[in-house]
N, C-alpha and C positions, 0 to 999 in steps of 0.2 A: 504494500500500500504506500504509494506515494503522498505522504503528510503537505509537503509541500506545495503540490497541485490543491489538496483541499483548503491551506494558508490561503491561495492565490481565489480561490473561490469564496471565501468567508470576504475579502478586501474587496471583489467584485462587486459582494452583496451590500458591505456596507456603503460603498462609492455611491451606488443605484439610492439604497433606502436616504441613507443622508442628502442628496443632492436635492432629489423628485418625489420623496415621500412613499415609494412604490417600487415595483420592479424588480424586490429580493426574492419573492419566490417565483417569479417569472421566468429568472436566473437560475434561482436554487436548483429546480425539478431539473431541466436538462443538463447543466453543470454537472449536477451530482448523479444523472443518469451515465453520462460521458461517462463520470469518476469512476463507476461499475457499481452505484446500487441501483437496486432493484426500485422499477418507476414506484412500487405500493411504499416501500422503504422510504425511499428519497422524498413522496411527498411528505411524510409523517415528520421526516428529520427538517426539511423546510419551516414547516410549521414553529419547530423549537429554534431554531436560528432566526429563522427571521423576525420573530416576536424579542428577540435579544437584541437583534439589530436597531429595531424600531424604538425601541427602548432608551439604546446608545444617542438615537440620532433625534430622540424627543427631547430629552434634558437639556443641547443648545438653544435647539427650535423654543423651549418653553423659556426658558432665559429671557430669550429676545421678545418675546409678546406674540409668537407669531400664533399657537394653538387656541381656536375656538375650542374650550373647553364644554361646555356644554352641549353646542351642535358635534361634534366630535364623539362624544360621551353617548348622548343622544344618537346618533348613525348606527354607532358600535353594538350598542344594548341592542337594536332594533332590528340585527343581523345574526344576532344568536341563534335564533331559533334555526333559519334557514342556514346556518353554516353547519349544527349538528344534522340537519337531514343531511344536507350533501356529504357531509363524513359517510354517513353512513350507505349512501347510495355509493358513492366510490369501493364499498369494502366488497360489492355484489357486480362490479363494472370492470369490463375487461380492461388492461393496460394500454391497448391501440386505439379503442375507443376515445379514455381518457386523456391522449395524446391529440387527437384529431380530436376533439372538442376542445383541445387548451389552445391549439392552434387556431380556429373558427375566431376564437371568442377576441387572440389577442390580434388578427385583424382587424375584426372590428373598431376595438378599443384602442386602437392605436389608430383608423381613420381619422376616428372621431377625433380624437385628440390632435390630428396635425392639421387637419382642418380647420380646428378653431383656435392653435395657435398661430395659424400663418392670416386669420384676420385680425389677430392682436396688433394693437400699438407698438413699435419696436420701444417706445418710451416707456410705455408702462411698465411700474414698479409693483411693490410690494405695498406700496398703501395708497396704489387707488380706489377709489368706492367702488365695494361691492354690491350686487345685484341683491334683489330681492323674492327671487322666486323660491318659495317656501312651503310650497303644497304641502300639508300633511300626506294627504293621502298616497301622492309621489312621492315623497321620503320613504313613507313605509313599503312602499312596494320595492321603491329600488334599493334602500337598505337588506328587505328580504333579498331580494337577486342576488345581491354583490355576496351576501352569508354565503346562498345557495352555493357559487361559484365559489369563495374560499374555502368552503369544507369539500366539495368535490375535488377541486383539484388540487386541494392539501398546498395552496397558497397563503399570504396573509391579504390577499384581497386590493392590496394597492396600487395596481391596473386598472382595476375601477373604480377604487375607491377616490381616487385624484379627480377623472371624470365626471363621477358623479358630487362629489362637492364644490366643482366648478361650476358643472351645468347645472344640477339639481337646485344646490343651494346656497350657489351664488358668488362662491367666494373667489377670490380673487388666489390665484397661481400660488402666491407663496404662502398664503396661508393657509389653501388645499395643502400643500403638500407637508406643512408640518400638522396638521390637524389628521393627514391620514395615516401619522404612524401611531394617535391613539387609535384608531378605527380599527388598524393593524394589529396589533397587541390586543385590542378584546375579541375580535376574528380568528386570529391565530389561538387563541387561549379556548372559545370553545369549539373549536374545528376541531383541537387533539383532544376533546374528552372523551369520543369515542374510540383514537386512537391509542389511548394511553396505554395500551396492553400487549401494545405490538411490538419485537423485536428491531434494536436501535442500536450501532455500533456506536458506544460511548465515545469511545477515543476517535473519533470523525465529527459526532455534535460537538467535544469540549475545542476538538479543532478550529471546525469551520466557526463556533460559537465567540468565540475571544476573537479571532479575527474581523467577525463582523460587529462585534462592539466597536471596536478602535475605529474601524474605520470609518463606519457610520458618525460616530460622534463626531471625528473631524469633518467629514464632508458636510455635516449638518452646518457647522461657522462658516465653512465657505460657502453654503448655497443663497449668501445674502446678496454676493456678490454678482448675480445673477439677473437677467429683467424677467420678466410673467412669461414673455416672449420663448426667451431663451431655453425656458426652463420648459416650457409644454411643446417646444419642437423638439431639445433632448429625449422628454419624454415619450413621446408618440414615434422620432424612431428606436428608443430602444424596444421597447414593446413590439414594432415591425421588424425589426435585427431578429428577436428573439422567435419571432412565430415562424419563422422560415427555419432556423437551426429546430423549432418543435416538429415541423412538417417532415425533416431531412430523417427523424426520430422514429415519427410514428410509422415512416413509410420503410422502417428497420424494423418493425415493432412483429 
């Protein structure tokens, strides 16, 4: 087992969660597919890192003012239910399936998202007003979705959880993206309840787990440096990067 490929992968994950609030299990599943575990394995271990990650990379992001604590809190609670079903439809889902639907899903969510960064302001920062579109009832649906999706595919959800606190509920780029690594951390948290029983190569989570703290936490102080612009065209293509190496996967699978 090459330790040092899963260092290089933990730094991957933190880079992604710190910078764009998203994207560590995006990475995680195929990285650690590559690495040689097993796609059931690798999402479960995702789940534990990237919830660490998120973690790393809240504590600057919270510093700085950037987290809506209550809409954040609020998404997360409201995604619980739907992330424990999809846990559990994953344990009954073939591996190539779950592959080609991760790939479907991160097309989309990467359209969406470069789309609407490329009619951003290239000036727009971090504290321009944000919108106000706050449908309850759109919350709860799309907060269920986004659970759905993280417990399925043993993500922490911040592919879509970026997108939808953009477009859902209005917020503006940088404060999506530190708002959605609380989203991440209650997604991730109960997406492994049902997992919690499953075999996990310790010395691979404590690996990849300390790596993606560090680097998360640093990339979280750099991503101030960033415009709303910059940071949702990063985002929309690594999500498109990423669904093509998932497609190259499932079509091994």
């Amino acid at each position: 087992m090459d330790l040092l490929a899963f260092v290089a992968i933990g730094v991957a994950l933190g880079l992604s969660l710190g910078l764009f609030g998203g994207g560590g299990g995006i990475l995680a599943i195929p990285l650690l597919v590559a690495a040689g575990l097993p796609a059931d394995e690798a999402g479960t271990t995702s789940l534990i890192v990237v919830a660490i990650g998120a973690l790393g990379g809240l504590v600057p992001h919270a510093r700085a003012g950037r987290v809506a604590w209550a809409q954040g809190a609020t998404f997360g609670a409201l995604g619980i239910l739907g992330a424990v079903a999809g846990s559990r439809i994953a344990l009954v889902t073939d591996d190539a399936i779950q592959l080609w639907g991760f790939a479907v899903v991160l097309v989309v969510a990467g359209t969406l998202m470069l789309r609407k960064a490329l009619r951003a302001s290239p000036a727009a920062n971090g504290n321009q007003p944000e919108g106000h579109r706050r449908s309850w009832p759109l919350i709860v649906v799309t907060a269920a979705t986004v659970g759905l999706f993280t417990g399925f595919f043993g993500v922490g959800g911040g592919f879509l959880v970026v997108p939808a606190l953009t477009l859902v509920m209005g917020m503006s780029m940088h404060r999506a993206t530190a708002t959605a690594l609380l989203v991440i951390i209650i997604n991730s948290a109960a997406a492994f309840i049902p997992r919690a029983g499953e075999a996990l190569d310790a010395q691979v989570t404590g690996v990849v787990g300390i790596s993606v703290l560090v680097a998360s936490a640093l990339a979280a102080r750099w991503s101030r440096r960033w415009s709303n612009r910059s940071l949702g065209i990063g985002f929309a293509v690594l999500v498109l990067a990423m669904s093509v190496l998932t497609v190259s996967q499932a079509i091994g699978a």
